[in-house]
C-alpha positions as CSV (number, residue, x, y, z in Angstrom):
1,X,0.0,0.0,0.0
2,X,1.4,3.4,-1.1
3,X,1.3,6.5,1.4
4,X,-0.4,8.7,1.4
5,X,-0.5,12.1,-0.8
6,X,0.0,14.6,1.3
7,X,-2.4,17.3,0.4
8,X,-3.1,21.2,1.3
9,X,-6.4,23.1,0.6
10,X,-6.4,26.4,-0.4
11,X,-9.8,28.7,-0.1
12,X,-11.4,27.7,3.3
13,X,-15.2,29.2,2.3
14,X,-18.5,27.1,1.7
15,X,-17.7,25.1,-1.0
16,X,-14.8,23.6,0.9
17,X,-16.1,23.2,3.9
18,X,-19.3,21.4,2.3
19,X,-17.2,19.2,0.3
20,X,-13.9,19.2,0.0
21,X,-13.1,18.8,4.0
22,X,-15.7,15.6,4.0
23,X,-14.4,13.8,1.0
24,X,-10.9,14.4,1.8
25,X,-11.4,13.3,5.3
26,X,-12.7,10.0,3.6
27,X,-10.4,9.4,0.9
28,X,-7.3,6.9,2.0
29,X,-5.5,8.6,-0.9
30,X,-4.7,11.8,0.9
31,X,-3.3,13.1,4.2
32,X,-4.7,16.5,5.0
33,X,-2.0,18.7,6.6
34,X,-2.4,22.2,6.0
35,X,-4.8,25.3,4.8
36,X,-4.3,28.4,3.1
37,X,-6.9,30.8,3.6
38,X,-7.3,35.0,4.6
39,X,-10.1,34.5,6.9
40,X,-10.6,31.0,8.1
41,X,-8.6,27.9,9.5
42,X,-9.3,24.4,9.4
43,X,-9.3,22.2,12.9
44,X,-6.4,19.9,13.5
45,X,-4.0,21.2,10.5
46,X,-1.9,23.7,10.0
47,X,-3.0,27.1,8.6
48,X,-1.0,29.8,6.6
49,X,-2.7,33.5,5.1
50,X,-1.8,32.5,2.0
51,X,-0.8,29.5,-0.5
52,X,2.8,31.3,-1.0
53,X,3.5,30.9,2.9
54,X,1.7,27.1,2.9
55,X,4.5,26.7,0.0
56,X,7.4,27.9,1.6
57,X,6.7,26.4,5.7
58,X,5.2,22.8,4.5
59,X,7.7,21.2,2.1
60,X,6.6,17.5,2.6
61,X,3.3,19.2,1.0
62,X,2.7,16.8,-2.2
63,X,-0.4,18.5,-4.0
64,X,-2.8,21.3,-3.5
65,X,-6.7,21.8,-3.7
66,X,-7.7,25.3,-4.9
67,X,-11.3,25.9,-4.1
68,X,-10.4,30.3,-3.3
69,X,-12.5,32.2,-6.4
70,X,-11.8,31.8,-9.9
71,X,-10.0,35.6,-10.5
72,X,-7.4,34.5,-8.2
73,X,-6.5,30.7,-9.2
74,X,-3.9,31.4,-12.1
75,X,-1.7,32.4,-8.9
76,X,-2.4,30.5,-6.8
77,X,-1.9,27.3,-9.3
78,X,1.1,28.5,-10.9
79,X,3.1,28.7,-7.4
80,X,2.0,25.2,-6.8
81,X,3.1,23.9,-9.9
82,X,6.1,25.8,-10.0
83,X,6.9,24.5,-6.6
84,X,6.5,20.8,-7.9
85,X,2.8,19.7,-6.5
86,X,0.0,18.5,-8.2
87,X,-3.1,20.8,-8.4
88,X,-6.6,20.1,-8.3
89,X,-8.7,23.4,-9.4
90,X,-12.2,23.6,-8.4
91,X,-15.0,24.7,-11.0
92,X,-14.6,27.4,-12.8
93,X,-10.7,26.2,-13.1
94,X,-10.0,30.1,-14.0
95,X,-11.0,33.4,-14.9
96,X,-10.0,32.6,-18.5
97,X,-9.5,30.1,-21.0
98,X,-6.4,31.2,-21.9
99,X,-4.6,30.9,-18.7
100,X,-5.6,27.3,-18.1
101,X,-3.7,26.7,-21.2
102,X,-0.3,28.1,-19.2
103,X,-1.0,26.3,-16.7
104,X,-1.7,22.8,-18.2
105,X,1.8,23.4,-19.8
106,X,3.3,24.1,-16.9
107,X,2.0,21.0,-15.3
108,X,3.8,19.8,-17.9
109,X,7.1,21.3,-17.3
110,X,7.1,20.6,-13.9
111,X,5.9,16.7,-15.0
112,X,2.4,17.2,-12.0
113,X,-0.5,16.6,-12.1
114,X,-3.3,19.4,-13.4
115,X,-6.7,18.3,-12.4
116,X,-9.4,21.1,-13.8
117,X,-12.3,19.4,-12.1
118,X,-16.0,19.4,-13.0
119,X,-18.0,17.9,-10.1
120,X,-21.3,17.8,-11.5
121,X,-19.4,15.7,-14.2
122,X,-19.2,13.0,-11.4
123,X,-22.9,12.9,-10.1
124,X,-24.3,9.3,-10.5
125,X,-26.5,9.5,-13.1
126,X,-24.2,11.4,-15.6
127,X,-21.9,8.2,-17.4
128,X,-25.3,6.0,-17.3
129,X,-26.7,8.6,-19.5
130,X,-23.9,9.7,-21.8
131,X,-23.9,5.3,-22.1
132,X,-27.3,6.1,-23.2
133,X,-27.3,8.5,-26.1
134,X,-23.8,7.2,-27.3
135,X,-25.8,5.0,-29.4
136,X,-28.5,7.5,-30.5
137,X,-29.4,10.4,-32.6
138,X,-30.1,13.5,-30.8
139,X,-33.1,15.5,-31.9
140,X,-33.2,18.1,-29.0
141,X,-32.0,19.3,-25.9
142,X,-33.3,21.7,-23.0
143,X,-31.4,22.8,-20.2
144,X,-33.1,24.6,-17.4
145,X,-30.6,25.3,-14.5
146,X,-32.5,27.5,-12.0
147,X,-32.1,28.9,-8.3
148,X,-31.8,31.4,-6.0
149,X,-28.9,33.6,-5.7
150,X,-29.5,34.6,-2.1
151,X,-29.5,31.1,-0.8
152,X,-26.4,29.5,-2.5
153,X,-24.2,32.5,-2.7
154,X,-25.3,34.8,0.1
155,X,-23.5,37.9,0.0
156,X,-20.7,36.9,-2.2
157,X,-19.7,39.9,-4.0
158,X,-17.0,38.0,-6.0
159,X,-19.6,36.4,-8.2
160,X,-20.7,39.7,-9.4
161,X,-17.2,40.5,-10.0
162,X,-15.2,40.1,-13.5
163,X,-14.3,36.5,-13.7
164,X,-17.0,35.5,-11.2
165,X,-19.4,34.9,-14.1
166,X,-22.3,35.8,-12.2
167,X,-25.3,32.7,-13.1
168,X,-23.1,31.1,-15.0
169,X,-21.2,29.8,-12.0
170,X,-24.0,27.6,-11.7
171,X,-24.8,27.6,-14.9
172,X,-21.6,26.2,-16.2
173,X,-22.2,22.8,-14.3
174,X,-25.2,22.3,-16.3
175,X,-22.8,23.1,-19.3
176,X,-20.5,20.5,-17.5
177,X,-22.8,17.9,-18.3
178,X,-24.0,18.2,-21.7
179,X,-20.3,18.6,-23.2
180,X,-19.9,15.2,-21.6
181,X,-23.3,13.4,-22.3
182,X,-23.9,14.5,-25.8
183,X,-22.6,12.6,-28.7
184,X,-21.4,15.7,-30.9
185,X,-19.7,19.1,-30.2
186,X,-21.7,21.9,-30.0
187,X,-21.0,25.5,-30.1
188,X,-23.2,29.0,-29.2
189,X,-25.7,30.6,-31.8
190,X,-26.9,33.3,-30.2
191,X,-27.6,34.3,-26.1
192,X,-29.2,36.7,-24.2
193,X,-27.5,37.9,-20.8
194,X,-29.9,39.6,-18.4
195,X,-27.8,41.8,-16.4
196,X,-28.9,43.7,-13.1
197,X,-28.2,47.5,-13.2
198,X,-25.5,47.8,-10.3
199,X,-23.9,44.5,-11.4
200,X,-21.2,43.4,-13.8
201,X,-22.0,39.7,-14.3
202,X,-25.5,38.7,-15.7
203,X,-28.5,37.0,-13.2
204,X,-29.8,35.1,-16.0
205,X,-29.2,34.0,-19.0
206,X,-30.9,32.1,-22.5
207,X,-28.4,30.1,-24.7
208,X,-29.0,28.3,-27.8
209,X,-26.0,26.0,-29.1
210,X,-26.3,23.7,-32.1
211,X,-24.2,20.8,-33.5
212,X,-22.8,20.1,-37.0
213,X,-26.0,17.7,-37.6
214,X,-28.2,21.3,-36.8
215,X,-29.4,19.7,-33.2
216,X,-31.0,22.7,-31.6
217,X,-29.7,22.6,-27.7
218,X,-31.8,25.7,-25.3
219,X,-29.8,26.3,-22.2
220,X,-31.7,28.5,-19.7
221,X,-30.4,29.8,-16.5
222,X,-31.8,32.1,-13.7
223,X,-30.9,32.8,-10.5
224,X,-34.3,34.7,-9.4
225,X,-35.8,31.1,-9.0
226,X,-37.1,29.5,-5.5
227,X,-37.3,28.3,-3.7
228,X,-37.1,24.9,-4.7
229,X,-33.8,24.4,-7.4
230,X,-34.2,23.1,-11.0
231,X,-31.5,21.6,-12.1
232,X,-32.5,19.4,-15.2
233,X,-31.7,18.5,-18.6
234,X,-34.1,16.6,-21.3
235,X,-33.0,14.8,-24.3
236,X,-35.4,13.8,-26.9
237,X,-33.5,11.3,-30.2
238,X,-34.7,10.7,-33.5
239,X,-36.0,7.4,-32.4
240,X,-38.7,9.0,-30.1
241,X,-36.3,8.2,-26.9
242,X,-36.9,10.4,-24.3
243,X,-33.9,11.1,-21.2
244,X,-34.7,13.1,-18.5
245,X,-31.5,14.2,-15.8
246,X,-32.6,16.1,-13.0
247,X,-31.5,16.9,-9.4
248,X,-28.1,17.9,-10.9
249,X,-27.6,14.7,-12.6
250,X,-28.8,12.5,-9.3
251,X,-31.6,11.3,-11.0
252,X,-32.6,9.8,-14.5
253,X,-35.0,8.9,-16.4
254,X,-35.5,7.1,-19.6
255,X,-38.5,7.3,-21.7
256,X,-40.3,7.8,-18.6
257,X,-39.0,5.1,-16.0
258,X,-36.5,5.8,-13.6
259,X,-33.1,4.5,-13.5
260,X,-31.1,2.9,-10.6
261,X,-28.0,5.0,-10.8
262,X,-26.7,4.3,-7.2
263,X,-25.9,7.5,-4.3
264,X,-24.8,10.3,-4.8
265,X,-21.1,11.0,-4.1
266,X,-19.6,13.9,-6.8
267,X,-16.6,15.2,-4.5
268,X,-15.9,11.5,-3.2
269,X,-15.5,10.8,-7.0
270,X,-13.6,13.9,-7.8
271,X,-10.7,13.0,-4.9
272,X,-10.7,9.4,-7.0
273,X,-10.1,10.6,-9.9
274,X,-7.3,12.8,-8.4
275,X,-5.7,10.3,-7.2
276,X,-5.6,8.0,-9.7
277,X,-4.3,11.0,-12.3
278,X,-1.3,11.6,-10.2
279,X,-0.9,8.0,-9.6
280,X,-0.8,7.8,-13.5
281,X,0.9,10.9,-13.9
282,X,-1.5,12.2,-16.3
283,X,-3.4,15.4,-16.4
284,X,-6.7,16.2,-17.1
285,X,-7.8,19.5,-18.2
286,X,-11.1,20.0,-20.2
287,X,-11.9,23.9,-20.8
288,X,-14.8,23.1,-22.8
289,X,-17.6,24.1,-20.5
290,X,-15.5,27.4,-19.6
291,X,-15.5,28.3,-23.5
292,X,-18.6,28.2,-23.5
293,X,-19.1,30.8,-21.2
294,X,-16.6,32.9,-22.6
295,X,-18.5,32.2,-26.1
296,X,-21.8,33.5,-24.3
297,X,-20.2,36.7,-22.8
298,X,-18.4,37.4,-26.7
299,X,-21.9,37.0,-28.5
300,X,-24.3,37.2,-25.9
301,X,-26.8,40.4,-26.2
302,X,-26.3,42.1,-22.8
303,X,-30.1,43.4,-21.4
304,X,-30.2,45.3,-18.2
305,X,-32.9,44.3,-15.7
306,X,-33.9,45.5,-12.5
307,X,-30.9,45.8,-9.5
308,X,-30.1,43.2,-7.2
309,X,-30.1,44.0,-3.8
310,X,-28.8,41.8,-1.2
């Protein structure tokens, strides 16, 4: 039995302590010995301001989990790599597509591990259905990713922020899913970005993608919805098939009858898969659902809508 990897975390806010702490704490893989974070600390570890000064006092440190906002990962990541440890990057993997093309050649360089994760890739009923329609012509595809701002990113001013991507930080998990379900690539038409009047970063948003085959895909995304989420994706085939994903991918349904899929377990999967990348050491960095987004905000049609007010 290997040792082992001993791993930092980076970004000590909701999404890690949800998470991240949980799965690490039950993945054999790792050995959780230090956080980097400006204003919180994790219990029985040790804790540095910063990733720089976690760097520099913990050099046993093997690999690093970044789960601080997207507009400050480049620097965070690069250190890490630099420094020789494998990163894992929490969705969105960066404030830019460009830059997660440095640092998947720096990875390189530095032969580490660059893990640019997806975690709504990993829910359980995602590979059953991409199994599904590998087989089958797609005829149409709706996408309806909606919830409320207020309860999943209370006063989180970041979001709002260039690079935060505003309802396409949830969005893009949705966006997660479909680039790895769907049979064919597919690229942005046209979108419509509904933007409040004291914010940079749009609270809704209507996409429509196609294929080469002229599949027409309808993404829609709102964060004014509530107060019960709805996460789901339908899929209709030439064949009359119909697939249903809903719950963030913790559910399906084929032509009406729901599939056993097994629990739910995204993050446990996530920490897997990093382990068994820098076991292999390979890399794995998809940017497609972050293009995407960056396709939406270059062609989208920016409307302004009433302000949002904490």
């Amino acid at each position: 039995m290997t040792n082992p990897v001993a791993i930092g975390i980076a970004g000590v806010g909701k999404i890690a302590r949800d998470q991240h702490l949980p799965a690490l704490a039950a993945n054999h893989s790792f050995h959780l010995i230090a956080g980097a974070s400006r204003n919180a600390t994790v219990d029985g570890i040790n804790n540095y301001p910063n990733v720089e000064a976690m760097l520099a006092a913990e050099p046993s440190l093997q690999a690093v989990s970044l789960c601080a906002p997207p507009q400050v990962r480049f620097a965070q990541a690069s250190a890490a790599l630099s420094a020789g440890k494998h990163v894992m990057l929490e969705k969105p993997p960066g404030a830019s597509v460009a830059e997660i093309g440095a640092l998947a050649e720096l990875a390189l360089q530095n032969q580490v591990t660059l893990f640019a994760s997806w975690h709504s890739r990993y829910a359980p009923g995602v590979e059953a259905a991409r199994a599904w329609l590998a087989s089958r012509e797609v005829k149409s595809v709706h996408v309806q990713w909606k919830e409320d701002v207020r309860r999943w990113h209370p006063n989180q001013e970041w979001i709002w922020q260039p690079g935060g991507l505003g309802v396409f930080d949830p969005g893009i998990n949705a966006l997660s899913i479909i680039t790895r379900i769907l049979p064919r690539t597919f690229f942005l038409k046209a979108a419509e970005l509904l933007v409040p009047a004291n914010r940079h970063n749009p609270i809704a948003a209507n996409l429509d993608f196609t294929d080469a085959a002229g599949t027409p895909i309808r993404a829609e995304f709102d964060w004014r919805h509530g107060p019960e989420e709805l996460w789901q994706i339908d899929v209709t085939t030439q064949d009359g098939g119909a697939l249903r994903l809903s719950q963030g991918g913790k559910h399906l349904e084929i032509d009406g009858k729901t599939v056993d899929i097994g629990p739910e377990r995204e993050y446990p999967n996530l920490y897997e898969r990093f382990a068994d990348l820098i076991a292999n050491g390979t890399s794995d960095v998809d940017v497609r659902p972050l293009q995407h987004v960056a396709d939406a905000m270059l062609l989208g049609e920016h409307k302004t809508v009433e302000a949002f007010v904490e």
